[in-house]
Every structure is written in C-alpha cells, then in structure tokens.
C-alpha angles and dihedrals in degrees: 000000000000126000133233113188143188118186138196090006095191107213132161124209154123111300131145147067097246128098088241094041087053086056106034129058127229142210117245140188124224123179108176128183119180130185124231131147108268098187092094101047086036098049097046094036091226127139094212095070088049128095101250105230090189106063084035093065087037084060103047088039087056089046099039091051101045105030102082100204126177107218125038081225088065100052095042085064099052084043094054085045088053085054103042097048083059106112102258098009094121095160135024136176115204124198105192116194130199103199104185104041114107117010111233099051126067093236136330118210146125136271109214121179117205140176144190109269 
C-alpha cells in the first residue's frame, strides 16, 4: 500500500479532563498517514482519482477544534473514522499531540492504527 501523509497538522481546541483544560484551548499536534493505492491516480495523472489531502486536513481541523472532547483517545478515534470514510483511504495511522500539557515535555498523546472493516 501507498502512503498519503500530513504531518504536524497545528490545531487548537477544547481537550482534557481538567476544569482549566474544559475552558481553555490548546494547541495540538496530528500527523496522519494513510494508505491507499496511488497506481490509478499516478498512472492517469488526474487528481480526481487522488486522495485529497486538503479537504482531508480541513475535515479533521474542523473536528479536532469544535469537538470538545475529553480524552485524546476519544478524539483519535473520530480523527482515524474521518480518514477512513475518505474514498480510497483503506488504512490510517493517527499520532495525536497535546503540546501544552505538562510543562516539562514537548507533548504527550497517543498513536492509534485503524482500518476499514
């Protein structure tokens, strides 16, 4: 399988089970790579026949930034769905940062891999 990737996807939104984390966004970290076949697309050199990594990271930013979710778990999981409702998309691997969660590290998060059943 080929690979599309985004990487360092930079949103900011509600997540976290503390009082301060429910008022105030933060700043999070995606990197997705999902796996597709690429021959079709590459062979006729049409973007139709591409995964459109645009309006995929649109998606999971507008996700990401309004859902409000409570554990970084949690949203991984709607993120990897996103994906994997994309035409073609038939694995992803999603890497899901909190930057600004405990001071003395650069970011703390979780690394799920998913695939269409």
């Amino acid at each position: 399988m080929d690979k599309i990737i985004i990487r360092d996807l930079k949103v900011t939104g509600i997540i976290g089970i503390y009082d301060q984390e429910r008022i105030t966004p933060q700043e999070m970290l995606i990197n997705i790579s999902m796996e597709t076949d690429t021959r079709k697309a590459a062979q006729a050199d049409d973007i139709s026949l591409c995964v459109d990594y645009e309006q995929v990271a649109l998606k999971l930013k507008a996700h990401a930034e309004t859902a409000r979710r409570l554990t970084v778990e949690a949203l991984a999981e709607d993120l990897s769905q996103i994906c994997l409702q994309t035409p073609g998309v038939q694995r992803v691997k999603i890497r899901l940062e909190k930057t600004q969660a405990i001071p003395f590290t650069s970011s703390v998060g979780v690394e799920i891999k998913r695939k269409k059943s």
